[in-house]
C-alpha positions as CSV (number, residue, x, y, z in Angstrom):
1,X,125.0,91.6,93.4
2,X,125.9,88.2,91.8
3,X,128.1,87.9,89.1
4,X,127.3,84.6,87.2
5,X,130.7,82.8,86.6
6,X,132.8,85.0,88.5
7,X,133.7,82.6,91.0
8,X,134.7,80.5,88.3
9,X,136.6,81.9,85.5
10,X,138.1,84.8,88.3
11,X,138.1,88.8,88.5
12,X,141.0,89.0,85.9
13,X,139.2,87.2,83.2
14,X,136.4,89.2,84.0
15,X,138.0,92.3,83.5
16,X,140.3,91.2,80.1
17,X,136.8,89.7,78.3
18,X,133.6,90.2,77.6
19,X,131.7,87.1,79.1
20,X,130.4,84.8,76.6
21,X,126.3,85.1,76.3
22,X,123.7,83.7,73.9
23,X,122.3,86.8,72.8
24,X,118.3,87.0,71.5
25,X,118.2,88.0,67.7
26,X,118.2,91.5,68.4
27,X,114.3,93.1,68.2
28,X,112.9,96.8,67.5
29,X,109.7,98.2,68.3
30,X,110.3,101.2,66.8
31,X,108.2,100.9,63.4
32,X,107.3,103.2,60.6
33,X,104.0,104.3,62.6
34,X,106.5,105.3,65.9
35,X,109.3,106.9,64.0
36,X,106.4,109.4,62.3
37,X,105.0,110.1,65.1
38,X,108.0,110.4,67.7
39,X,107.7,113.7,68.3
40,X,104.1,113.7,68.8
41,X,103.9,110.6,71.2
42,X,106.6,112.2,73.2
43,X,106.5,115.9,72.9
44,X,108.5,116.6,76.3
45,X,111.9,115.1,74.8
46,X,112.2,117.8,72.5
47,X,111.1,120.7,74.9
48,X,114.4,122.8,74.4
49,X,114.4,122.8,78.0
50,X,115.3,119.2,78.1
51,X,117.7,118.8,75.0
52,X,119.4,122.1,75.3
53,X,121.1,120.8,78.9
54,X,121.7,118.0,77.5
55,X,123.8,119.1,74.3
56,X,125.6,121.4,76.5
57,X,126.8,117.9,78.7
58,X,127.6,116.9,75.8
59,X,129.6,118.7,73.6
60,X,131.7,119.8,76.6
61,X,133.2,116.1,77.3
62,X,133.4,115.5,73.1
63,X,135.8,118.7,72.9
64,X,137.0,118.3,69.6
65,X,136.6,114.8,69.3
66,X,133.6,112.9,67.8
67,X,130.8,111.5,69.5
68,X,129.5,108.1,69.1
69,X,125.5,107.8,70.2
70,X,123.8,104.5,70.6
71,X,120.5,104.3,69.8
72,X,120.5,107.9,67.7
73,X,116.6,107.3,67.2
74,X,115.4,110.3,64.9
75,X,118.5,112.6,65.8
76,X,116.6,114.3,69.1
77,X,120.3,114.5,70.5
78,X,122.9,113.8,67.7
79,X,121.4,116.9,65.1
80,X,121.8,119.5,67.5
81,X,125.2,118.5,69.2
82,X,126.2,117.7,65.5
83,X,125.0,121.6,64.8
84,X,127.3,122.8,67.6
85,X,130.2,121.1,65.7
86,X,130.5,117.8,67.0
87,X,131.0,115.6,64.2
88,X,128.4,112.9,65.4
89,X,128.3,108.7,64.4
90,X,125.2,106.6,65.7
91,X,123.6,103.0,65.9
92,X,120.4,102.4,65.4
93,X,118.4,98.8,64.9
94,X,115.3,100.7,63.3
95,X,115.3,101.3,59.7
96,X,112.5,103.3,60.0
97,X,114.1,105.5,62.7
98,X,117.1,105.8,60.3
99,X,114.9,106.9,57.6
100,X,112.9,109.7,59.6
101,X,117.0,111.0,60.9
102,X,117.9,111.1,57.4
103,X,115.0,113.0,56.0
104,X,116.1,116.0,58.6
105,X,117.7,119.1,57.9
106,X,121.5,118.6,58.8
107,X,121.5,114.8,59.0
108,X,123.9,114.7,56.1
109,X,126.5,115.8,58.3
110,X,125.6,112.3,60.6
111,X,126.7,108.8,59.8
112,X,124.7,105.8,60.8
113,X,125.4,102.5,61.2
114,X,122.6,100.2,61.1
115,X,122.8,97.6,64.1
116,X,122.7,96.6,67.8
117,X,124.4,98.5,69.7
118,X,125.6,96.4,71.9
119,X,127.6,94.4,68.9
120,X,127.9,97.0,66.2
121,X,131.0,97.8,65.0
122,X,131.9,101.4,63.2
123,X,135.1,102.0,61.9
124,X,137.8,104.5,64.0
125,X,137.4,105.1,67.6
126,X,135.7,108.1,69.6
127,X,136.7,110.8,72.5
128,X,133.1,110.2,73.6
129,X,129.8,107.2,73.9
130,X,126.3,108.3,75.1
131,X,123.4,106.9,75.3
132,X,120.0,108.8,76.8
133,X,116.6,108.4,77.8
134,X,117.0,105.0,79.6
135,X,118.1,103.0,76.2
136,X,120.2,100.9,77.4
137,X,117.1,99.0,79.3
138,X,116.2,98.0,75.7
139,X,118.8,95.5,76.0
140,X,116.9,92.9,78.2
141,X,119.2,90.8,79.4
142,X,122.4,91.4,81.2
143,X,124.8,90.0,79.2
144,X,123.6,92.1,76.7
145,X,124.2,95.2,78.9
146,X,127.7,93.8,79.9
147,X,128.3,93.5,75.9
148,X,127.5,96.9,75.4
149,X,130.0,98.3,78.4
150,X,132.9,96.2,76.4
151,X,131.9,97.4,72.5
152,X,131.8,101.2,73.5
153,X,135.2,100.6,75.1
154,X,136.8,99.0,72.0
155,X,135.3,102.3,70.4
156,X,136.5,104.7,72.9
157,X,140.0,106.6,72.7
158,X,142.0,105.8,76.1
159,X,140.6,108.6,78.3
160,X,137.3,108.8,76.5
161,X,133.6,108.8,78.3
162,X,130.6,107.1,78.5
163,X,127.4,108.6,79.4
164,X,124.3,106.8,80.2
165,X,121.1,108.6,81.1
166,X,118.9,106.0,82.8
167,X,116.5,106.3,85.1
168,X,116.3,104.9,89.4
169,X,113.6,101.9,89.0
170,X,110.6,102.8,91.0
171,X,110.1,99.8,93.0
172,X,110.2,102.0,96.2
173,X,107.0,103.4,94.8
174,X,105.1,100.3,94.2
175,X,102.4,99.8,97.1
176,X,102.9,95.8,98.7
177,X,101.7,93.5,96.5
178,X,101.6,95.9,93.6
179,X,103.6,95.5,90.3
180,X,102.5,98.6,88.2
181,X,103.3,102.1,88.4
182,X,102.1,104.9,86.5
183,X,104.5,107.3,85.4
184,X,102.3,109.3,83.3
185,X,98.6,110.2,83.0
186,X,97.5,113.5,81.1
187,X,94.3,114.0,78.9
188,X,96.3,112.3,76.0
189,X,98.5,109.7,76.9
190,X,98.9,107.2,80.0
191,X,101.8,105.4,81.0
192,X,102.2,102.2,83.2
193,X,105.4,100.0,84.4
194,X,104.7,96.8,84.7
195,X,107.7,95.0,86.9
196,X,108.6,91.5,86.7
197,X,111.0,91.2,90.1
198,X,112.1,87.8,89.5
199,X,113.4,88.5,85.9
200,X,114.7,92.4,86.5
201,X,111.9,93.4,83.4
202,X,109.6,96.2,83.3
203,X,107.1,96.1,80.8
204,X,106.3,99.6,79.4
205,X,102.6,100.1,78.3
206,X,101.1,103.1,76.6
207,X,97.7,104.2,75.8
208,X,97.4,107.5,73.3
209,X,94.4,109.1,72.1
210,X,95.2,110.4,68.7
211,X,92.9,111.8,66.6
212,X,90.1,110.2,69.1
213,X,91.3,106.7,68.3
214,X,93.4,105.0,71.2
215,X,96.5,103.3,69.9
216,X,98.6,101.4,72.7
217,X,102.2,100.1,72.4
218,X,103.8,97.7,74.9
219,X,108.2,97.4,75.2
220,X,110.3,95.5,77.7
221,X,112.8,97.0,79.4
222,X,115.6,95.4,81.7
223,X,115.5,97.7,84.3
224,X,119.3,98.4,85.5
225,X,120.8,99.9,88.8
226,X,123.3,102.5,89.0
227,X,125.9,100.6,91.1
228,X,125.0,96.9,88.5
229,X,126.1,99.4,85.3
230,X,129.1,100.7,87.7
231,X,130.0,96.9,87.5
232,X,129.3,96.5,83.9
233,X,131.9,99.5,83.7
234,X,134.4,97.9,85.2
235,X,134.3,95.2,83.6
236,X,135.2,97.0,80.4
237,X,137.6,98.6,81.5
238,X,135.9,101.8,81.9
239,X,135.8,103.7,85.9
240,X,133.2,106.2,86.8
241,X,133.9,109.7,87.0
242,X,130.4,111.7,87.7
243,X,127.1,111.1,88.9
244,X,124.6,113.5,88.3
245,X,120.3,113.7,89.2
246,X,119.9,115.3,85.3
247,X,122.2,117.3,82.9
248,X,122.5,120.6,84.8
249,X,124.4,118.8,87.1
250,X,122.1,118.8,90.3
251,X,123.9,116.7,93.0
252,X,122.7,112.8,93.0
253,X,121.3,112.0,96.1
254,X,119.1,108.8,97.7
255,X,115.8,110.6,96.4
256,X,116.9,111.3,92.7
257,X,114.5,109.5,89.7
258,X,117.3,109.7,87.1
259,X,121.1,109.4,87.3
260,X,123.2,111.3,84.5
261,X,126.6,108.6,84.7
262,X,130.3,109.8,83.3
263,X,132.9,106.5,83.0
264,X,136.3,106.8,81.3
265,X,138.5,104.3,79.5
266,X,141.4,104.0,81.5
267,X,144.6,104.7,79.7
């Protein structure tokens, strides 16, 4: 993979600073009409088959440290690891997001800091960073990614972790020619990726019926490889320590669809 400037400025710079971008006013498509309906439009990310596993992940890397979580959302994560006595800090860019996590039972415990995560600053440091359910493709460009990698390691505690759940873009998939995959068809709701090659986007479309009225909603995504974040990782600092297919720890392998990824500060 190319690394813009690194022939230039050198690896050493590289690795000592965060590369200087001009980053996009930072943009959420989470509105009021999402964030009341998050659980509905998405019912599977709260099956307790999908969040217990991941809690358990974890709370075992925090220990008794606290957890910073980018993108907290509505709490989906951060209220039960909080509940299992991880004291829990997020990020989040949507006010209305904020204001559907704070209107929870338990969310008092939680503070929030209103922001892009990929800039954000909250104050004290953290034994461990996570973000889940491909988030970090919500940064679309790559110096935004690579910005994100270096503020989670000025927030991390030498030896702390950063987890990423992501998923393994689906351009294998793609018949010749093609650009759009489904992901997701069932009597409710229909899913498509729409992928952009030349500019590493995907473009996430979704149809619901709700109430018989279709209501569609449309997000780009930079779509991000495991060994490009190992990079980013690298670059801040940070080295990877695990690689899993999901959080029960199945063994990651050519034919996996998600990656669960582990990176430590180094001391």
């Amino acid at each position: 993979m190319h690394v813009v400037g690194a022939a230039d400025v050198g690896i050493r710079s590289l690795l000592q600073e965060p590369p200087c971008h001009a980053f996009r006013v930072p943009e959420t498509h989470f509105d009021e009409w999402i964030a009341q309906r998050y659980e509905t439009l998405w019912p599977e990310l709260f099956d307790p088959a999908v969040v217990e596993p991941a809690v358990n992940f974890l709370a075992d890397l925090a220990g008794a440290g606290p957890a910073l979580e980018l993108g907290i959302g509505t709490g989906r994560v951060a209220l039960p690891l909080s509940a299992r006595g991880v004291r829990v800090h997020g990020i989040e860019l949507s006010p209305a997001m904020v204001a559907r996590l704070k209107a929870q039972p338990g969310a008092s415990d939680i503070g929030v800091t209103l922001g892009d995560f990929a800039t954000a600053v909250v104050g004290g440091t953290f034994t461990l960073a996570y973000l889940v359910r491909n988030t970090i493709t919500n940064l679309t460009t790559q110096g935004e990614q690579v910005a994100c990698f270096h503020n989670v390691a000025a927030h991390l505690d030498p030896g702390g972790r950063f987890v990423i759940e992501n998923y393994i873009p689906e351009l294998q998939r793609l018949p010749p020619g093609e650009t759009i995959h489904v992901f997701t068809a069932t009597p409710t709701h229909v899913g498509l990726e729409e992928y952009d090659v030349a500019t590493q986007i995907a473009f996430s479309h979704h149809y619901w019926m709700i109430d018989s009225t279709l209501k569609t909603f449309s997000s780009p995504h930079r779509y991000v490889w495991p060994s490009e974040l190992d990079l980013m990782a690298r670059l801040a600092g940070m080295t990877l320590r695990e690689r899993w297919s999901d959080w029960n720890r199945a063994p990651f392998t050519s034919e996996s669809r998600n990656h669960i990824s582990v990176w430590e500060k180094v001391l």
